[in-house]
C-alpha positions in Angstrom: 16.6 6.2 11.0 14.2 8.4 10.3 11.5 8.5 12.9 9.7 6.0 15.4 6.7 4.2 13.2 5.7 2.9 10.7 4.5 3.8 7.2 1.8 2.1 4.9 2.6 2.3 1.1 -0.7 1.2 -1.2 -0.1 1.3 -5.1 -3.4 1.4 -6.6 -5.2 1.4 -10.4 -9.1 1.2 -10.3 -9.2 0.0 -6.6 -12.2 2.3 -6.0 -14.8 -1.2 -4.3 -11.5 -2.2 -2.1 -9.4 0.9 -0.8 -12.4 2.6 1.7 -12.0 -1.3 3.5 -8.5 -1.1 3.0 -7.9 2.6 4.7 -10.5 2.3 7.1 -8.5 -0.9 8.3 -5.3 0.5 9.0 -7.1 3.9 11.3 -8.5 1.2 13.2 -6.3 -1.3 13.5 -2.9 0.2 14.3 -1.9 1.8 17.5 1.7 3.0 16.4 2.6 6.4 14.6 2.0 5.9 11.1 1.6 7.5 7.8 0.0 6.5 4.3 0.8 6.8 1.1 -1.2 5.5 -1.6 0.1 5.8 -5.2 -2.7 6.1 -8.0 -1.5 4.3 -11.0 -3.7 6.4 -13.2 -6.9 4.7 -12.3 -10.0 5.7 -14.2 -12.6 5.3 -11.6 -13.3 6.9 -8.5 -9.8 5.7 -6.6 -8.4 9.2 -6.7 -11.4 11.1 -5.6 -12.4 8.5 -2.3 -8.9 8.8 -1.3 -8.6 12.6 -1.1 -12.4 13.1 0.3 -12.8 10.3 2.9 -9.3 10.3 3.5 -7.3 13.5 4.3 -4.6 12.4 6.1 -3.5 10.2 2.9 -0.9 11.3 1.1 -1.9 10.8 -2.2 0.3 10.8 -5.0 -1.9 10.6 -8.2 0.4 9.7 -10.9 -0.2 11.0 -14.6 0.8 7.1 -15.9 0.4 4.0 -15.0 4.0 3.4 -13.6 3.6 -0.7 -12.5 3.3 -2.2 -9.4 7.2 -1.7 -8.5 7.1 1.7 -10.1 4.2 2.5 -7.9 6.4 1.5 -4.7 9.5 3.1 -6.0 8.0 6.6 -6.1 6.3 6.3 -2.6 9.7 5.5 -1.3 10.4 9.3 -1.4 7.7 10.0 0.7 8.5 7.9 3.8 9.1 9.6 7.5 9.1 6.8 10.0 11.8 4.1 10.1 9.8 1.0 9.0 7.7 0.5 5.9 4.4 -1.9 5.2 3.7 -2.7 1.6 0.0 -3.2 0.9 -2.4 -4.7 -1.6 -5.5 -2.2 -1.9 -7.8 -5.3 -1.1 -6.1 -5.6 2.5 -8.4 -5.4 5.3 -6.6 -5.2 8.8 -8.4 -7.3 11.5 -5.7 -6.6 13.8 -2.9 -4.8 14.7 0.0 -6.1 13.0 2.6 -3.0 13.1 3.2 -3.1 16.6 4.0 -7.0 16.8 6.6 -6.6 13.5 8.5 -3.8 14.4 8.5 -5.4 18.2 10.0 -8.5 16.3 12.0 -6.2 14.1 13.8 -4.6 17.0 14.8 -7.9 19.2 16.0 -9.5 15.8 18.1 -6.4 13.8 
């Protein structure tokens, strides 16, 4: 285990109208330790550059090709610290927290 919480992993490619929503969502909505990573497939909008100005506590991994959705995923895998992981769609919007009740699930049902 690595450590207590949880990280977001985003794979994106020309998600520059969705990802603000989408990052803004997770700050407010979870109340656990947590960590982003958001994989730029290549995009050729402004993805990248929202990300890294709005956004510093990202980590952003802009990627030189477009490696896929699963590619995308693979190579954040690298970059994880906390012991449970949250796939994400770039058009996600959080209304809630749902980290806490997951993990709270997670550990009464190994």
């Amino acid at each position: 285990m690595r450590n207590k919480g949880i990280t977001y992993i985003i794979v994106t490619w020309n998600n520059e109208k969705e990802i603000e929503n989408c990052l803004s969502s997770i700050a407010e909505n979870c109340t656990m330790n947590y960590q982003v990573v958001v994989v730029d497939n290549c995009s050729s909008d402004n993805t990248v550059s929202i990300v890294e100005k709005q956004f510093p506590d990202v980590e952003l991994i802009a990627s030189k090709e477009n490696l896929g959705f699963a590619g995308g995923n693979n190579l954040a895998l690298k970059y994880v610290k906390y012991d449970y992981i949250c796939y994400l769609n770039p058009d996600t919007v959080l209304i809630e927290d749902i980290a806490t009740p997951s993990v709270e699930f997670l550990k009464e049902h190994p």
